[in-house]
C-alpha positions in Angstrom: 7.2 -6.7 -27.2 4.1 -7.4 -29.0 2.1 -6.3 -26.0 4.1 -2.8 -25.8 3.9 -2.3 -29.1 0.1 -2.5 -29.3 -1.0 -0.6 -25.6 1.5 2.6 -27.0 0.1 2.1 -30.8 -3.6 2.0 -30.3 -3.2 4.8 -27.3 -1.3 6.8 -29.8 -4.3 6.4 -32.5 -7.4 7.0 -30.3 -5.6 10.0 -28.6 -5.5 11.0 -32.0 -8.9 10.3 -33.0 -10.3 12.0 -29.6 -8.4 14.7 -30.5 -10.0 15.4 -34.1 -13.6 14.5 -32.4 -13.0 16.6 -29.5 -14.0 13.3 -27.4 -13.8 12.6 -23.8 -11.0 9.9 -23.8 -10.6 7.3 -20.5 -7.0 5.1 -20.2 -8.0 2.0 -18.5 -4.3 1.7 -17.4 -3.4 -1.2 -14.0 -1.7 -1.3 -10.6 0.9 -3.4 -12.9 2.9 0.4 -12.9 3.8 0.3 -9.2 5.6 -2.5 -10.6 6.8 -4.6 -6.9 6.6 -1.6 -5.2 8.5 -0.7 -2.1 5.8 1.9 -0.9 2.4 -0.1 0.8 -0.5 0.8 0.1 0.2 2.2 -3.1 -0.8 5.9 -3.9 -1.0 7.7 -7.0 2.1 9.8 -6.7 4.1 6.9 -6.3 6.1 6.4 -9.3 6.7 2.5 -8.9 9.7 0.4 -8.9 9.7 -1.2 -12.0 12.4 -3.6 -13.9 12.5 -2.2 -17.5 13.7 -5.0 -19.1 12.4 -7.6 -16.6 10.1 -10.7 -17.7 6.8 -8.5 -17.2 8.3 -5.5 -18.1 6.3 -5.1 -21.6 3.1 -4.9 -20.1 4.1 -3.1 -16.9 6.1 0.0 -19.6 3.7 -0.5 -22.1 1.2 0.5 -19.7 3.3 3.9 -18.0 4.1 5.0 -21.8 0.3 5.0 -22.6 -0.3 6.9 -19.2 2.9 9.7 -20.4 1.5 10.3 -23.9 -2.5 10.5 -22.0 -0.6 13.2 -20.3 1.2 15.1 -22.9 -2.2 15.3 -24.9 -3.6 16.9 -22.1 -0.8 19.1 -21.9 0.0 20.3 -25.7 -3.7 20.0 -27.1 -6.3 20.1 -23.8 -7.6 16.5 -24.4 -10.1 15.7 -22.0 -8.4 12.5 -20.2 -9.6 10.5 -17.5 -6.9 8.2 -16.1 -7.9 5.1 -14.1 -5.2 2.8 -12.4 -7.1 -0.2 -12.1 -6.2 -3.2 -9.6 -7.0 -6.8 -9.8 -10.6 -7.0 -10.7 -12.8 -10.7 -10.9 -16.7 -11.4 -11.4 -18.7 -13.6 -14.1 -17.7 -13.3 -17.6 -14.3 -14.4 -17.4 -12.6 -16.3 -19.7 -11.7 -19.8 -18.2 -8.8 -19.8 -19.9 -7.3 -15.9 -18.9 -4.3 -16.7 -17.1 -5.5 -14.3 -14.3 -5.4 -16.0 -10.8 -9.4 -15.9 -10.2 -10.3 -17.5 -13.3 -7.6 -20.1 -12.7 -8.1 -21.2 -9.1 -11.9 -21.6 -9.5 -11.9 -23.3 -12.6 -8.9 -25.9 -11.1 -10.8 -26.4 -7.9 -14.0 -27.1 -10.3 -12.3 -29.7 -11.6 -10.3 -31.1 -9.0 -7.0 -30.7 -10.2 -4.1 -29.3 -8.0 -4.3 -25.4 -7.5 -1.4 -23.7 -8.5 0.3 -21.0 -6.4 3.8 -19.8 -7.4 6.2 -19.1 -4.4 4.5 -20.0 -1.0 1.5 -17.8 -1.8 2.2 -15.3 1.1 2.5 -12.3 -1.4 -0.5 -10.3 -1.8 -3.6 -9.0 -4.0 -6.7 -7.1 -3.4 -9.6 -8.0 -5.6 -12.4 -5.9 -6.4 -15.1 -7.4 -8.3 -16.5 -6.4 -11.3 -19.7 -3.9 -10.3 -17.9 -1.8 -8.1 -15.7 -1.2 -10.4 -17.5 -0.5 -13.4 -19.3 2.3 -10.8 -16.0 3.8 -10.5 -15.2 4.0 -13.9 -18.4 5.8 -14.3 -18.0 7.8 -11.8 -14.8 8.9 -12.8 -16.2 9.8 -16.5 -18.3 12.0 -14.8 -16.4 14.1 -13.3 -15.5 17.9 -14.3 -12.8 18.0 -16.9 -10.1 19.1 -13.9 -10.7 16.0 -12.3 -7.8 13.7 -14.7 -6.4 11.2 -12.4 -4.6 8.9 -12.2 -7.1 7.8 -9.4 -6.5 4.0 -8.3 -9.8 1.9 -9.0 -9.6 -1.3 -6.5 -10.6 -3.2 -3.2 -8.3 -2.2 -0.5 -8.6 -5.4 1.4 -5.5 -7.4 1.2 -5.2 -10.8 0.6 -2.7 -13.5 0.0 -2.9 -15.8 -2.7 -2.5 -18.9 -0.4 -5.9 -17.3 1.7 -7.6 -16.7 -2.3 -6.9 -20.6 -3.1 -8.3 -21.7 0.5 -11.1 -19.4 0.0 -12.1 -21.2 -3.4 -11.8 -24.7 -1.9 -14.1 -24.1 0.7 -17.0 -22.3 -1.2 -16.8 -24.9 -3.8 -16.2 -27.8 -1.9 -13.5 -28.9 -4.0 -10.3 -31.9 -2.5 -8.1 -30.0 -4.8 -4.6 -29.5 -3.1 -2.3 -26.1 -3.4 0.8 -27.3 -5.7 3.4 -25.0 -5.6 5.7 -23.6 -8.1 8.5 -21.1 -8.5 7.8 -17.6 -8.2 8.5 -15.9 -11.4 10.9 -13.0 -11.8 9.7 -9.5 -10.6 6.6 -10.8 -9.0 5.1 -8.1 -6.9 5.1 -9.6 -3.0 2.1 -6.8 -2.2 -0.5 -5.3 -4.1 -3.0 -3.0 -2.3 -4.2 0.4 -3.6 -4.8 3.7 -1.3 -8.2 4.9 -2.4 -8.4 8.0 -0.4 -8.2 9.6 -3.8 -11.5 8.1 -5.4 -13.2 8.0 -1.8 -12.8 12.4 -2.3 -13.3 12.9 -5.9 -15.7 10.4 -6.7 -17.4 9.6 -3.9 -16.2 6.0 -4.4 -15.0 3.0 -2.2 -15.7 -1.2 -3.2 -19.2 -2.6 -1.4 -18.5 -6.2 -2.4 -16.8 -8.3 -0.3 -14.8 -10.9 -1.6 -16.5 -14.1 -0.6 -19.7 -12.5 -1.8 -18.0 -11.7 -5.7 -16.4 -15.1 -5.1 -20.0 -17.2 -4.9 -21.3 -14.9 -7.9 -18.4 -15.6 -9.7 -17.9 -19.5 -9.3 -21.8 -20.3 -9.7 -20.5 -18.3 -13.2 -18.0 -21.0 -14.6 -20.0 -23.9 -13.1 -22.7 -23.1 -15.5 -20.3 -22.3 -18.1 -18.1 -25.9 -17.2 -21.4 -27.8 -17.9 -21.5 -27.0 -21.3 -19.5 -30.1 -22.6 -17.2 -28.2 -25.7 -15.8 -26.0 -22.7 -14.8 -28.2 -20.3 -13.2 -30.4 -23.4 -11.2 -27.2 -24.3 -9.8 -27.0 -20.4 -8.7 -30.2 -20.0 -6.9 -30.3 -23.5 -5.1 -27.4 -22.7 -4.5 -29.1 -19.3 -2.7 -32.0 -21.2 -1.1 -29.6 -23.6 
């Protein structure tokens, strides 16, 4: 509830603020409100097929409610919005200790411990690394004012999870095997964006492949694994 509570608070507060300051205002919103969709690729008039009172379901509302009141501003006072949806995104700076499936994987098969994949790991992801869409974003902030979105930001190459933790193994060389666990509630079995959208308005489409992100980003958390006080932290929460 927490999580609701704070994307729909602070969305209400900086609309509010952008409003008084007559400010451009961007809603980093997520592919997270296709929910599991049942439409593939996913394209910006679909509405998603969302469990509303699911296990995910606070980030996945709190996320469509900040989208609805972006709207409305627009509506009622002519707010300048710019709405991004943005799908799973990866590169350096990570924290090693995120939760999100990049981060994880890399920093397991860094240190050797069993990679973790929930269900068989045929359901999919497309991963866009961290430059291309940044570009977007900018891209999309430049626009003229009619241009609002939402416009998908993300890599429409698709990819299982089971081919991600393979992927990782090999470019790092790692024994680690694939564990596998149950797949949680409501877990989306495909995630690919349509970017036909951002390809027209923006002149926009992802450059970097994924084993290309993939090297940047692991020669990231190998430095960062050296340091001694960070690789202490991951294994105690390992034990925890």
């Amino acid at each position: 509830m927490q999580t609701t509570k704070t994307s729909v608070h602070g969305a209400i507060n900086m609309l509010g603020l952008a409003k008084r300051v007559k400010a451009k205002m961007l809603q980093a919103s997520t592919s997270e409100v296709y929910g599991d969709p049942t439409v593939h690729p996913q394209t910006e008039d679909y509405w998603g097929h969302v469990n509303p009172i699911g296990i995910r379901s606070c980030y996945d509302e709190g996320k469509r409610c900040a989208e609805t009141l972006f709207f409305d501003y627009w509506r009622q006072n002519k707010l300048r919005i710019k709405v991004a949806r943005i799908f799973n995104t990866y590169g350096p700076r990570m924290h090693p200790n995120d939760g999100r499936v990049v981060a994880n994987f890399i920093v397991q098969a860094l240190l050797g411990r069993n990679i973790t994949i929930y269900g068989d790991g045929s359901q999919t992801r497309s991963f866009c690394y961290v430059d291309d869409l940044i570009d977007g974003l900018v891209r999309l902030m430049n626009t003229p004012d009619a241009v609002i979105g939402p416009i998908n930001l993300g890599n429409p190459t698709e990819f299982s999870i089971r081919e991600l933790a393979t992927t990782i193994t090999g470019l790092t060389g790692s024994r680690s095997s694939i564990f596998q666990r149950p797949l949680p509630q409501d877990d989306p079995r495909q995630r690919q964006p349509n970017v036909s959208k951002a390809k027209e308005l923006l002149s926009w489409e992802p450059r970097i492949a994924l084993k290309h992100g993939l090297k940047q980003t692991i020669g990231y958390f190998e430095k960062l694994l050296s340091e001694k006080g960070v690789r202490d932290m991951l294994t105690k929460a390992a034990l925890s």
